[in-house]
N, C-alpha and C positions, 0 to 999 in steps of 0.2 A: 515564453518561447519553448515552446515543443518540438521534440527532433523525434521523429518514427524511423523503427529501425525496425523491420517487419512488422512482426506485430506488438512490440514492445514500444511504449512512449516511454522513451527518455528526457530527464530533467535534461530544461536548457538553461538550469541557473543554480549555483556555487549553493545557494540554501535547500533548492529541491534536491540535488546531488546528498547533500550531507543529510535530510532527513530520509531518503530513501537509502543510506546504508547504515543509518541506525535502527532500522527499522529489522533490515535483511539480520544484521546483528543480532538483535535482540531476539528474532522467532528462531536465529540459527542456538544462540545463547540457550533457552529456552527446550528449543529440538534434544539436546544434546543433555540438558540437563535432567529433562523428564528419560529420556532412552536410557539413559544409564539404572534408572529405578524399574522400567516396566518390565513385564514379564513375557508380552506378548506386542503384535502389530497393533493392535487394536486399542490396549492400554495404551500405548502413545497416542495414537490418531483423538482418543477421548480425552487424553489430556492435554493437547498441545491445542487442542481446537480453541475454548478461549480465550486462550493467549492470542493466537494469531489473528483468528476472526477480529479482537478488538483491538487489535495492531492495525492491520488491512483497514478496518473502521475507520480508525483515527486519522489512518495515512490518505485516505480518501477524503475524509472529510476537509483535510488541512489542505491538500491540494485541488480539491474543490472551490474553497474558500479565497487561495492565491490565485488563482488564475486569474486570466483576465478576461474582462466580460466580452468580446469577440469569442475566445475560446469556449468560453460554456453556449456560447449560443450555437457555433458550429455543430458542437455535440447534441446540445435540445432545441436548437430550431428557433428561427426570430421570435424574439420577444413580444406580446401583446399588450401593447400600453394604449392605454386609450384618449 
């Protein structure tokens, strides 16, 4: 169950809720602990990209994976089974 709230889909369930703020956590964790070392904007943005990109990754891919198959098809269009 998916609740949009403009353009933000929010978790409609107690496990999506809890992996999308361990998630926020961790790239804030992460934000916070490369900023404190860099010297520059830029030394952040190059260092924090990894992290996050393969955060975002994972967090997609896991939400991907739970959803249910009505919902992914809404998103990529009936299925072709033959």
């Amino acid at each position: 169950m998916v609740q949009t709230v403009g353009l933000v889909l929010c978790p409609g369930f107690v496990a999506g809720a809890l992996i999308t703020l361990a998630a926020l956590a961790f790239c804030a964790q992460v934000f916070l602990a490369v900023d404190r070392k860099s010297h520059s904007v830029s030394d952040t943005f190059y260092s924090v990209f990894p992290f996050f990109a393969g955060t975002f990754l994972l967090f997609d891919w896991i939400a991907g994976r739970t959803s249910t198959k009505t919902q992914r098809e809404k998103q990529s269009g009936p299925s072709r089974t033959r």
